[in-house]
C-alpha positions in Angstrom: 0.0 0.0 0.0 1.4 4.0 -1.1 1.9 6.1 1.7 0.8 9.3 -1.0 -2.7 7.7 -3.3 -4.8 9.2 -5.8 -8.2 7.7 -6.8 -10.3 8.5 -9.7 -12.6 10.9 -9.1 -9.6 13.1 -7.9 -7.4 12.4 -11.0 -10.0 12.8 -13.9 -10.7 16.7 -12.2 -8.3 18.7 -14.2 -8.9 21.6 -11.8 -7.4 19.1 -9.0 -4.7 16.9 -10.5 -3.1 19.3 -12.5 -2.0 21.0 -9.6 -0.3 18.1 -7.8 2.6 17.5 -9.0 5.7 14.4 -8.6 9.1 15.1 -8.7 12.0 12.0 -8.8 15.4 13.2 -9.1 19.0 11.0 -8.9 22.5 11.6 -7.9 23.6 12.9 -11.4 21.4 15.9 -10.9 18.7 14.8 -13.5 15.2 14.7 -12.8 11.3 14.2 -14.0 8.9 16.2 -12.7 5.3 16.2 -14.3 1.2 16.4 -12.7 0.1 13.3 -11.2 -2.4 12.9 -14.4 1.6 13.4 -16.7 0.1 16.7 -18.3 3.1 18.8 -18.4 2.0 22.5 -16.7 5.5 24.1 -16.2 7.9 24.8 -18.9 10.1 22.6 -15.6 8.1 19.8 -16.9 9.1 16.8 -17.9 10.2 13.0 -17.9 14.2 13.5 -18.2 15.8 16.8 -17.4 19.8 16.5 -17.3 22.6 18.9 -16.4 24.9 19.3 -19.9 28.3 20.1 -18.8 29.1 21.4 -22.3 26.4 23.8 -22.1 27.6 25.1 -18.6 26.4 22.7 -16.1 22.7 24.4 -16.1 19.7 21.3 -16.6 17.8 21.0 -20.4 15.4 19.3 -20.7 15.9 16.6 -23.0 12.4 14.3 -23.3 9.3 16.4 -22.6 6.6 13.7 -22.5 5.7 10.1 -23.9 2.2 9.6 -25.1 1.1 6.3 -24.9 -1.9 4.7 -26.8 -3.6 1.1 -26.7 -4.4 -0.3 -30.0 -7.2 -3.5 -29.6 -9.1 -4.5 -32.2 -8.5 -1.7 -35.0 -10.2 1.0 -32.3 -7.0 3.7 -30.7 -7.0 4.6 -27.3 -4.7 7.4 -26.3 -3.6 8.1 -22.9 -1.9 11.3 -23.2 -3.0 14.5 -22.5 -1.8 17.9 -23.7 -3.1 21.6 -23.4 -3.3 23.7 -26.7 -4.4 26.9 -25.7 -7.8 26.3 -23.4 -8.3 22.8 -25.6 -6.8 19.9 -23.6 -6.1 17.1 -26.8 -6.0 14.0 -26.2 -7.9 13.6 -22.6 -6.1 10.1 -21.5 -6.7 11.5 -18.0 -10.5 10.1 -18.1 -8.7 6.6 -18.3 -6.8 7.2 -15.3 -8.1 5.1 -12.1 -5.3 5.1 -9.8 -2.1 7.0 -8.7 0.2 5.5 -6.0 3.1 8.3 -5.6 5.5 6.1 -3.5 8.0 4.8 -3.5 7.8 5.3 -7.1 4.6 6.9 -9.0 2.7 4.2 -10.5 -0.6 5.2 -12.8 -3.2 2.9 -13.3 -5.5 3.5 -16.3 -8.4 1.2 -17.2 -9.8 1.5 -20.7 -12.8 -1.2 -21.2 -11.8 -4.6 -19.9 -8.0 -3.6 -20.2 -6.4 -2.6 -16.9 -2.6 -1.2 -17.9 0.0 0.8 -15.5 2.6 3.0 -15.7 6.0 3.0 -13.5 7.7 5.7 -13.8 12.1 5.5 -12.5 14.6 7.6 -12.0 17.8 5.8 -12.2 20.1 6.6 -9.6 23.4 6.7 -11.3 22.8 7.8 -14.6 21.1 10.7 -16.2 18.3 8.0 -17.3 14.7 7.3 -17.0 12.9 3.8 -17.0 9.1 4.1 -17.6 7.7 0.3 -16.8 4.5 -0.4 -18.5 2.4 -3.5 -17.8 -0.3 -5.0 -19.5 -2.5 -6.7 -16.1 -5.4 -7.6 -17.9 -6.7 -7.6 -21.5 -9.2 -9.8 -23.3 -6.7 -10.3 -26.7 -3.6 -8.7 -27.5 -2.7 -5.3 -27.6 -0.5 -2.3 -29.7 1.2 -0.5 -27.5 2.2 2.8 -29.4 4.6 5.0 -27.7 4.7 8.8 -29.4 7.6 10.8 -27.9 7.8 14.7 -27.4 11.4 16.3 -27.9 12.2 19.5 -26.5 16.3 19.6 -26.0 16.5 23.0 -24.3 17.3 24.8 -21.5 14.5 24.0 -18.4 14.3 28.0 -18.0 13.2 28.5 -21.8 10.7 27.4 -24.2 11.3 26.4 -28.1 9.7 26.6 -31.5 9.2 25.3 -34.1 13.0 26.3 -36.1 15.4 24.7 -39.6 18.2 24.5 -37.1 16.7 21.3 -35.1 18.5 18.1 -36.4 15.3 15.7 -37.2 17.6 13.2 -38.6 17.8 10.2 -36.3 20.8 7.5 -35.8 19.4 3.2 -35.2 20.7 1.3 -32.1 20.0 -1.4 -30.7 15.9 -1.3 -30.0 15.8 1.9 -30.4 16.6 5.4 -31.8 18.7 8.2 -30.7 18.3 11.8 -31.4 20.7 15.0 -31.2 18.6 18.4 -32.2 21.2 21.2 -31.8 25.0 20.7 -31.0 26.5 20.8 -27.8 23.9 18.0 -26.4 24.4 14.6 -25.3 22.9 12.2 -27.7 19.1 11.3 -26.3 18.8 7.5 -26.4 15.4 6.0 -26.4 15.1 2.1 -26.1 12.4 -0.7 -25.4 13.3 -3.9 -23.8 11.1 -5.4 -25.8 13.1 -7.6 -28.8 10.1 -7.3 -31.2 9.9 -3.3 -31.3 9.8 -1.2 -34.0 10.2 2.5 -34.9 8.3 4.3 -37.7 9.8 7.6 -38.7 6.5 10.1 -38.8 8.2 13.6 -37.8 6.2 16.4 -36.7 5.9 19.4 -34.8 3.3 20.2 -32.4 2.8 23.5 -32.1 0.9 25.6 -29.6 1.1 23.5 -26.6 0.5 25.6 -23.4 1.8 25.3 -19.8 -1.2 26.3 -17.9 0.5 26.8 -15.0 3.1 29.7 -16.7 0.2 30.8 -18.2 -2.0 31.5 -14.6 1.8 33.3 -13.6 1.8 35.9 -16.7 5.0 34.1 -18.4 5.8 33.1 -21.9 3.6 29.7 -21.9 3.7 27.9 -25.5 6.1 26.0 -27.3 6.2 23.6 -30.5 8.2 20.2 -29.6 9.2 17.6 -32.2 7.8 14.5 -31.9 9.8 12.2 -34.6 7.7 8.7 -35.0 5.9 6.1 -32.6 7.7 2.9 -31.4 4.9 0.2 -31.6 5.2 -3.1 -29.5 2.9 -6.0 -29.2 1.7 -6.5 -25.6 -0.5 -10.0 -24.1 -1.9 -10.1 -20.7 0.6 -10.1 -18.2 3.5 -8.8 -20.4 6.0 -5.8 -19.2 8.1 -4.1 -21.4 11.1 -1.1 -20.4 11.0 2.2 -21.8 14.8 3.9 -21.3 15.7 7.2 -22.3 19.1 8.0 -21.7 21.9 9.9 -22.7 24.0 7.0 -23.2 23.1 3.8 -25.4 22.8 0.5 -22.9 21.8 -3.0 -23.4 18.1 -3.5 -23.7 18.7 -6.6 -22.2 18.9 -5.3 -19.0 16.3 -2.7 -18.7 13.9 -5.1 -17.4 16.7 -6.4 -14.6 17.6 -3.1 -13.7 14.1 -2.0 -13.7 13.4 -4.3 -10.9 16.9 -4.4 -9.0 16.6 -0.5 -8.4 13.4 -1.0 -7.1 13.5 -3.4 -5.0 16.4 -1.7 -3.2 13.7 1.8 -2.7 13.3 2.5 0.9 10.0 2.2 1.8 7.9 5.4 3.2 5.8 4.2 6.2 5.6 7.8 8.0 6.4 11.5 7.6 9.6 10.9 8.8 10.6 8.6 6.0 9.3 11.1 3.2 11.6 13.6 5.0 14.6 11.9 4.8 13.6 10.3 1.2 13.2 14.4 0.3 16.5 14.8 2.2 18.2 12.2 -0.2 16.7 13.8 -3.7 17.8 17.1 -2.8 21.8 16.0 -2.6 23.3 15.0 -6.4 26.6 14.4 -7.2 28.2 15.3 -10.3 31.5 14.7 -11.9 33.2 13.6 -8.0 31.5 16.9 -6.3 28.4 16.5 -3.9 26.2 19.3 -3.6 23.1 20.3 -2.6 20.0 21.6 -4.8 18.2 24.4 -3.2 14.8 23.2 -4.6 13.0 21.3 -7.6 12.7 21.8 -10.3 14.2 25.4 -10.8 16.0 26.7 -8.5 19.5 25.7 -8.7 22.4 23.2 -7.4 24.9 24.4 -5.3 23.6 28.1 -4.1 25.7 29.3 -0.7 23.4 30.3 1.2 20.8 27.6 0.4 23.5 24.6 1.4 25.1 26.3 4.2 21.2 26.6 5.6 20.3 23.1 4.5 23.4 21.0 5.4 22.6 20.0 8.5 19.1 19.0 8.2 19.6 17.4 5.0 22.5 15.3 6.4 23.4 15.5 10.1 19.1 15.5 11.2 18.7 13.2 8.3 20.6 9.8 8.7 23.6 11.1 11.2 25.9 10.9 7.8 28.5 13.2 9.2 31.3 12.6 6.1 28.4 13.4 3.7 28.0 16.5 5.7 31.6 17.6 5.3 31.8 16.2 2.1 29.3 19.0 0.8 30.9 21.9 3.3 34.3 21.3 1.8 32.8 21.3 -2.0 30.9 24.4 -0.9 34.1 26.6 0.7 36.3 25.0 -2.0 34.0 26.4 -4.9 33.0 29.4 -3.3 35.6 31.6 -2.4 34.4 34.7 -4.2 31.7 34.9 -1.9 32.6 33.7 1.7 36.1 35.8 1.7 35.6 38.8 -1.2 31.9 40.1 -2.3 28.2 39.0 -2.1 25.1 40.1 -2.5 23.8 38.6 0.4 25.4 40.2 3.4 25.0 37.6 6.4 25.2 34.4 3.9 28.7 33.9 4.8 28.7 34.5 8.5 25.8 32.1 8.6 28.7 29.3 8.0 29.7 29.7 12.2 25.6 28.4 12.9 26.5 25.9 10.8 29.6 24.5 12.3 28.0 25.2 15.8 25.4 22.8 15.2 27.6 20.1 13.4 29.3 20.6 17.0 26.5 20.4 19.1 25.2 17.0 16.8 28.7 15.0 17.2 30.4 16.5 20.4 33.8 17.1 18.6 34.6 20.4 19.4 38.5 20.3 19.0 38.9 18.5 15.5 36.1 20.5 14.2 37.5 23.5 14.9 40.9 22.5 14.2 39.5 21.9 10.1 37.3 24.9 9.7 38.5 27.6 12.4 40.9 29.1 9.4 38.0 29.4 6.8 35.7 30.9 10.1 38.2 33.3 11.2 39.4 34.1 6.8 35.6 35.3 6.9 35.9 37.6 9.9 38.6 39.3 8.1 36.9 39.6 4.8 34.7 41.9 7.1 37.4 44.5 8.3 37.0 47.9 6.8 37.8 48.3 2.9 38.0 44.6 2.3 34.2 44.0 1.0 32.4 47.2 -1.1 29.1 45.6 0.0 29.0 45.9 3.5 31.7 48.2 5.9 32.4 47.7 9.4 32.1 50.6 11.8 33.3 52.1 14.9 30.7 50.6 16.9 30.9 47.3 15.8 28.0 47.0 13.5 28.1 46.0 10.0 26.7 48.8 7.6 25.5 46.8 4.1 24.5 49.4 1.3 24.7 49.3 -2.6 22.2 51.6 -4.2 19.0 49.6 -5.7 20.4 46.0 -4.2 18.8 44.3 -1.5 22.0 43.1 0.5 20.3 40.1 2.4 18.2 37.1 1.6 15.1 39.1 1.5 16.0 40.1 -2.5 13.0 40.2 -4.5 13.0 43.0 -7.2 10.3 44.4 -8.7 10.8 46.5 -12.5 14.7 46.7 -11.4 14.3 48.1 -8.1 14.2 45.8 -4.9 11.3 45.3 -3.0 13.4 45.4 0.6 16.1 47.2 0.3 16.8 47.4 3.8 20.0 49.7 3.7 21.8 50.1 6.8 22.3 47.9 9.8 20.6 44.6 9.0 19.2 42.9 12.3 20.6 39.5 11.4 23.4 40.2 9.7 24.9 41.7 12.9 23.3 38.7 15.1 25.2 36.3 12.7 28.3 39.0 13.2 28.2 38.9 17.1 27.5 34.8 17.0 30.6 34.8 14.4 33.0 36.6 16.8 32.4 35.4 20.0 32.6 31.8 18.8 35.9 32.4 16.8 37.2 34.0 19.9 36.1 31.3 22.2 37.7 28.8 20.2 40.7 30.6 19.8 41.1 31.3 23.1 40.5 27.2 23.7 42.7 25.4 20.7 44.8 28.5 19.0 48.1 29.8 19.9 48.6 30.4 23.6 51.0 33.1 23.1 50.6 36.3 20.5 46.9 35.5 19.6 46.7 38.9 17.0 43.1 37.3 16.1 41.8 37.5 19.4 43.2 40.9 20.4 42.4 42.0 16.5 38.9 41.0 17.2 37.6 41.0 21.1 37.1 45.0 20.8 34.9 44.3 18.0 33.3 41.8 19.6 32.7 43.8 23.4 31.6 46.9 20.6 28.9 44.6 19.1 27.4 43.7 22.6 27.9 47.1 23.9 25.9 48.7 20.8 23.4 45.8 19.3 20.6 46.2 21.7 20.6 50.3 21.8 20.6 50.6 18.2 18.2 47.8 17.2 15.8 48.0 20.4 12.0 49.0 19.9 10.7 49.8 23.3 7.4 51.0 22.2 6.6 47.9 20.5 8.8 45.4 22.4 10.9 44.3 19.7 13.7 44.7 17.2 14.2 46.8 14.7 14.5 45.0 11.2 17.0 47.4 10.2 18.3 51.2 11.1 19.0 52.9 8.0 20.6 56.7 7.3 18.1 58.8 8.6 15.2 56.1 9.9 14.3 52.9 12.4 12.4 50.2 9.8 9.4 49.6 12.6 8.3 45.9 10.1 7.7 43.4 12.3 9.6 40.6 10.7 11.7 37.5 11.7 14.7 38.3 11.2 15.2 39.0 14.8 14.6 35.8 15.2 18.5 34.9 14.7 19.3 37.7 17.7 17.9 35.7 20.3 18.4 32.1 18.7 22.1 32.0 18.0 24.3 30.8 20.9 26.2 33.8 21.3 23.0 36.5 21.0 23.4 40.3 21.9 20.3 40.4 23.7 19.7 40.0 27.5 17.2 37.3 28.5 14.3 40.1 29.6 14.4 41.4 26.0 14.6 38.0 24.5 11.1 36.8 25.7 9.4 40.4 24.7 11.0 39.7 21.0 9.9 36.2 21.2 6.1 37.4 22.3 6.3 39.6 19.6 7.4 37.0 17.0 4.4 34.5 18.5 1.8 37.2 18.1 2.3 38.0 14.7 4.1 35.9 12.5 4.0 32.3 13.3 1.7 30.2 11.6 1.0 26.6 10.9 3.1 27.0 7.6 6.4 28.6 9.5 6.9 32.1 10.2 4.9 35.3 8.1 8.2 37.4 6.4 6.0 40.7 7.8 3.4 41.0 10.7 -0.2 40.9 9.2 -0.5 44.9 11.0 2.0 46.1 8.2 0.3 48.3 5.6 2.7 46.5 3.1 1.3 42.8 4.0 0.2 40.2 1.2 -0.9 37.4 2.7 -1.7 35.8 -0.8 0.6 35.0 -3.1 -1.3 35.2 -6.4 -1.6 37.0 -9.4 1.2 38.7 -11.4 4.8 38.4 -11.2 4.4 41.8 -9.8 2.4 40.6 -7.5 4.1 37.9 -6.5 7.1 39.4 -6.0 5.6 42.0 -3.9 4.0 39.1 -1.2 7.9 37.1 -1.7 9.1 39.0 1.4 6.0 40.5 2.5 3.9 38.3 4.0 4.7 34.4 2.9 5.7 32.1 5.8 8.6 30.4 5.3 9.1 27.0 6.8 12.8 27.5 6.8 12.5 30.1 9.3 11.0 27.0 11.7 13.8 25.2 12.6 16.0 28.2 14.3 12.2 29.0 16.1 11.6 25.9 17.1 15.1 25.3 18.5 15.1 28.4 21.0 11.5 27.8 22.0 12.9 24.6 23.1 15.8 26.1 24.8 13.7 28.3 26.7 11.0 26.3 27.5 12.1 22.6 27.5 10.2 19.2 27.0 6.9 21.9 27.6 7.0 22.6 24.1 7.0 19.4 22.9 2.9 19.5 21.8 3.7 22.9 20.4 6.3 21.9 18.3 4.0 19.0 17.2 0.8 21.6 16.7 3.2 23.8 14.1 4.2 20.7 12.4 1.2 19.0 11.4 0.1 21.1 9.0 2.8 20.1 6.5 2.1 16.9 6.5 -1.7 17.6 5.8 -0.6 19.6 2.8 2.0 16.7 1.6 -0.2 16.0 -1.1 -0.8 19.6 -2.0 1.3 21.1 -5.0 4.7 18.7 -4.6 3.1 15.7 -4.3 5.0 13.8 -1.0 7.0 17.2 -1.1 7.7 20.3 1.4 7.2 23.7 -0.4 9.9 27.0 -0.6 6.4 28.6 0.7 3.3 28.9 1.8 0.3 32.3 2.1 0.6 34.3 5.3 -3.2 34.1 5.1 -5.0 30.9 6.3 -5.5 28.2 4.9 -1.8 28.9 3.7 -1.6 27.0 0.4 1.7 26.3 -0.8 3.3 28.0 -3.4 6.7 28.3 -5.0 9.5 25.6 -5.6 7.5 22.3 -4.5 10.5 20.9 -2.6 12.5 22.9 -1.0 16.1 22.1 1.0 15.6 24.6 3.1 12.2 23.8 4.1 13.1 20.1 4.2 15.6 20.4 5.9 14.4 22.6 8.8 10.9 19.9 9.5 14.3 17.5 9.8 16.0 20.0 12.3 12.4 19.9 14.2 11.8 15.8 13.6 15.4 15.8 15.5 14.5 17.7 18.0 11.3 16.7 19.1 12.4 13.2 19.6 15.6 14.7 21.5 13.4 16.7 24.1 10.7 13.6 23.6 13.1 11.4 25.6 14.0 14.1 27.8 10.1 14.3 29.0 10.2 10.6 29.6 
């Protein structure tokens, strides 16, 4: 039995199933991502997107979609389905009976007495996909006719119809394989079945629309090449092996390989399996170098701040894989310099590396080795932040870090709207000199602990800066009217938005904040922004609120920052509450994470979203599984059964 079902009266509403969505995705950084009835709604969509190293690294999108029709008895039955405007052509949906999204998706579809299914694989190792059909029941023979949809572009454009498209096809062994433009890996598309044939028919369909791009105000046809059918005969009880790859393999072994990578699936009995199965899709590795994606199925592989937020819940909260976890730190540091020790565009991103190496501390106990390792790259960061070394951010006499570039938002809240950003928030950023103090006083601690005994110069360099932090954070950022922080001070002005970014001043281990303030903030912070969907980015009394995100990119853009929870933000909340409150919390942490797992079959299918409305009922919106997000319900998963067995 799937942990995730479907049944029919669900799947054959197109206003319901075409926004769910399933996303598999393998080590190689490939991935399939399509709605639960395979109607393609994104320009993201489809059943084998690859990263092309030629082309840059970024992922194409190689096979769009694979109609399938049953042939019995001269009458054609086609499965597919397509959108052409507000036309969907062929409607295979009404076929559909069934959907079982784990551990693989499976579709069901039952057309008269014939009951046939659909398996859909990503293979682990290989930038490959194995679609498994299987003919349960039938009352005589069947065609199987397989019609595939090329689109061989980047998963961020769309394509028309064009002379430059190479149509021309090369034969291998049960099967063809197709290279449109140059600089892509050949597309390889072979049945396991020995008695397959392929008949050359191409054509373009043009016009077909991505209802979803379209309900967003983006660019939402394209024309894909489809270039012939295969055709197969099937009896009752037969399987046959679809592969499309971008290498040629053995036919012979699709069925095998089929069934050995499925067998080996971990099975998802509860929410925390679907977490760490999320966990495990989110981490690729690519030509030796393990990374993280920040989200499926656009956001990209190997962002800084996105993996330095991520890492521990992906890994450490995940499965305990502490080498894994350094592993991707050491990829990360070793690949971006640039930003942790020169410039950035977000401010704190760097500094936000000490949190991280605080919790891999807390989570193994080895205080001394892990220091030993990544005290240099710490402490190369604190420097980076000395006066005239970044142009992004300057360090002043009182401590604080200033971060100003005219029409740039400096900090993670960096939606733009017509070139200018939404939240510029110019000045001293609340977190960014949380993460500062947290940075410092840790450094110095450790220093102090496992550096040089004699003629420290980092710890007399930076224990002024430190003492100026703590002597200036809480008069600068301090709203005694309202009983909270500031979000930011700029030139002339105190920004009075509610928001929770001074969450990381009281939830750090080194905070600036004395304990009296810390519970006002946190009141504060429990009145107006937390939700059942993580934390509101602005208090509901702002004038500036959306709690919807709808409507135009505008309009999205202006709710990004302005009202969306983000579930990210629930891991560093959920951590301090415990601190301060202890096993008490335990049913409140539970309360604030329920509501995930009613949505998990809400936009990303088995997923956890970037996002979610500041309004109720919070639907979810944005990427449909996010690391951060996923990896923060991890951070609370661990610990809620660490203060669980506390209580007992």
């Amino acid at each position: 039995m799937a942990f995730l079902k479907f049944n029919k009266s669900e799947l054959v509403n197109l206003s319901y199933s075409l926004k769910r969505e399933i996303i598999s995705a393998n080590k190689t950084g490939a991935y399939c991502n399509t709605s639960i009835v395979t109607c393609n709604t994104r320009r993201y969509h489809g059943l084998l997107a690859v990263p092309v190293d030629s082309l840059g690294g970024g992922k194409y999108m190689l096979l769009s979609s694979l109609d399938e029709s049953l042939i019995l008895s001269g009458k054609q039955f086609n499965l597919g389905i397509h959108c052409y405007g507000d036309i969907y052509e062929p409607r295979g949906h009404k076929y559909i009976v069934d959907f079982d999204a784990d551990p693989i998706p499976i579709v069901t579809y039952k057309v008269g007495e014939i009951i046939f299914t659909k398996s859909i694989l990503m293979v682990p190792d290989n930038d490959q996909v194995l679609i498994k059909y299987e003919l349960v029941s039938a009352p005589s023979k069947v065609t199987l006719q397989l019609k595939p949809f090329l689109a061989f572009r980047s998963v961020h454009s769309l394509t028309n119809q064009n002379a430059d498209a190479d149509t021309g096809y090369a034969e291998i062994e049960n099967g063809v394989a197709f290279r449109l433009y140059e600089g892509f890996p050949n597309l390889n598309l072979q049945l396991s079945a020995s008695g397959s044939t392929f008949k050359s028919m191409p054509y373009w369909y043009n016009g077909i629309t991505y209802s979803d791009e379209y309900r967003r105000g983006f660019d939402c046809r394209e024309d894909l090449f489809v270039p012939g059918v295969f055709m197969t005969e099937m009896k009752e009880g037969d399987s046959i092996v679809f592969s499309a790859s971008v290498n040629e393999v053995n036919p012979k072994t699709l069925k095998r390989k089929f069934s050995d990578i499925s067998r080996k699936l971990n099975k998802i009995t509860s929410y925390h399996d679907l977490l760490v199965h999320n966990a495990d899709l989110l981490k690729c590795r690519r030509n030796g170098h393990e990374r993280i994606t920040a989200g499926f199925s656009w956001l990209y592989t190997g962002l800084l701040r996105e993996t330095i937020v991520s890492l521990p819940g992906l890994t450490l909260y995940a499965d305990g894989n502490t080498a894994e976890f350094e592993e991707i730190l050491d990829n990360l540091i070793a690949e971006e310099q640039e930003r942790l020790f020169r410039r950035t565009t977000q401010v704190e991103s760097p500094l936000r590396l000490t949190d991280t190496i605080q919790q891999y501390i807390h989570f193994t106990g080895e205080e001394k080795r892990i220091w030993k390792k990544y005290g240099d790259t710490l402490k190369g960061i604190i420097e980076s932040y000395a006066p005239g070394r970044r142009k992004e951010v300057t360090l002043h006499p009182n401590g604080l870090l200033w971060a100003q570039m005219d029409k740039v938002a400096l900090s993670w809240m960096n939606a733009y709207v017509n070139g200018y950003p939404v939240t510029e928030r110019a000045g001293y950023q609340v977190e960014t000199n949380a993460f500062w103090y947290n940075a410092l006083c840790f450094a110095i601690d450790m220093e102090t602990k496992y550096g040089r005994k004699n003629g420290n110069t980092f710890i007399g360099k930076w224990t002024p800066v430190r003492d100026a932090v703590l002597k200036n954070f809480q008069p600068t950022f301090w709203c005694e009217l309202g009983g909270y922080l500031f979000d930011y001070v700029g030139n002339k002005e105190q920004d009075f938005a509610v928001r929770p970014n001074q969450l990381f001043a009281i939830c750090l281990d080194y905070s600036p904040v004395d304990d009296i303030l810390k519970s006002q903030v946190m009141s504060t912070i429990n009145n107006e922004l937390v939700t059942k969907r993580g934390l509101r980015t602005l208090s509901p009394r702002n004038l500036n609120y959306r709690g919807v995100y709808e409507g135009t990119q505008i309009e999205r853009d202006l709710a990004y920052h302005q009202g969306c929870t983000r579930p990210s933000l629930l891991g560093p909340y959920v951590d301090i509450c415990f601190k301060m409150m202890g096993p008490a919390f335990y049913k409140k942490a539970e309360y604030l994470v329920e509501g995930f797992y009613e949505d998990i079959n809400k936009h990303g299918v088995g997923a956890f979203s970037e996002l979610y409305d500041g309004d109720p009922p919070h639907e979810p919106h944005g990427a449909i599984s996010s690391a951060m997000s996923t990896a923060a319900l991890l951070r609370v998963d661990y610990l809620m059964s660490k203060y669980k067995e506390k209580e007992q």
